[in-house]
C-alpha positions in Angstrom: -3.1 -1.8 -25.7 -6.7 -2.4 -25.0 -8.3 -0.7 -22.0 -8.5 -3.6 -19.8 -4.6 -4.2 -20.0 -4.2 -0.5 -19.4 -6.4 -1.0 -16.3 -4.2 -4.0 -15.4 -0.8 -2.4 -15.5 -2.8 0.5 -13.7 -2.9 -2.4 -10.8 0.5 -4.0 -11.1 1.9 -0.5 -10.9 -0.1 0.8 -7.7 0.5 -2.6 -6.2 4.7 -2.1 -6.8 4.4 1.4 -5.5 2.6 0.4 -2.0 5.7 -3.0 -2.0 8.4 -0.3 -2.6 7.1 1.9 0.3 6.7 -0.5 2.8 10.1 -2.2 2.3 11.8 1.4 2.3 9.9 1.8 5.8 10.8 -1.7 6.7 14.6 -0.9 5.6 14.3 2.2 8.3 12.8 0.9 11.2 14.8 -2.2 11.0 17.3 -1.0 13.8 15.2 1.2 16.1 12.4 -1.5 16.4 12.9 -4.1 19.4 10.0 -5.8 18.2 9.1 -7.8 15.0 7.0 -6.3 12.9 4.4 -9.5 13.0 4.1 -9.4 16.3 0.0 -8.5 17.3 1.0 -8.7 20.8 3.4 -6.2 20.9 3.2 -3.4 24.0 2.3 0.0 23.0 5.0 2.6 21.4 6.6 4.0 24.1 8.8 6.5 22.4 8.6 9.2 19.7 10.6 6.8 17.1 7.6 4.0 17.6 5.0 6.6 17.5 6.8 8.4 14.2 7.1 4.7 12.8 3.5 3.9 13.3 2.2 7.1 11.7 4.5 6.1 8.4 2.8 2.5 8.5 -0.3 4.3 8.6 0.4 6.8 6.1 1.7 3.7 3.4 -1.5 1.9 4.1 -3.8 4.5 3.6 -1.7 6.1 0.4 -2.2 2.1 -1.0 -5.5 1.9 0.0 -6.0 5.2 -2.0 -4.3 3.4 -5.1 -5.8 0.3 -4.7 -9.2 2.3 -5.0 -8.4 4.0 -8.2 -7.3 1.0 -9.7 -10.1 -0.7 -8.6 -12.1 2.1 -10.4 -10.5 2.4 -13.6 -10.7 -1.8 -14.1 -14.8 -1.3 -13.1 -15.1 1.5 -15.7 -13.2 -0.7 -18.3 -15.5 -3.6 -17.9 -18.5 -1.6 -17.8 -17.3 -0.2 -21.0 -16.8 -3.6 -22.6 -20.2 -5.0 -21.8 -21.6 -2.2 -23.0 -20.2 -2.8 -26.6 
């Protein structure tokens, strides 16, 4: 497997991580949450559940973000690499 490959499975594998966390969170929240989740508009939590629920949204995002990043990385290394062959 050639690094650039490596770097690419790197990706799909970060990017299946952060879609397994946020339909396990999704899966959760389904029954406490009055509100759909696409909804921009909707009030501010008003009870520990919403709060909790917000703070593991926030969590996943940044934890992919994070991923995302290193991936990122690792496929900027392996090109940098290549071009300098």
């Amino acid at each position: 497997m050639d690094a650039a490959s490596a770097a690419k499975d790197r990706v799909d594998r970060a990017l299946a991580l952060l879609e397994r966390r946020l339909l396990e969170l999704k899966s959760r929240a389904a029954g406490a949450s009055r509100v759909p989740d696409d909804d921009l508009f909707a009030p501010q939590p008003s009870s520990e559940t919403d709060r909790a629920r917000i703070h593991e949204l926030e969590a996943a995002g940044q934890d992919a973000a994070r991923a995302l990043a290193r991936a990122a990385d690792a496929i900027r290394e392996t090109l940098a690499d290549q071009e300098a062959r």
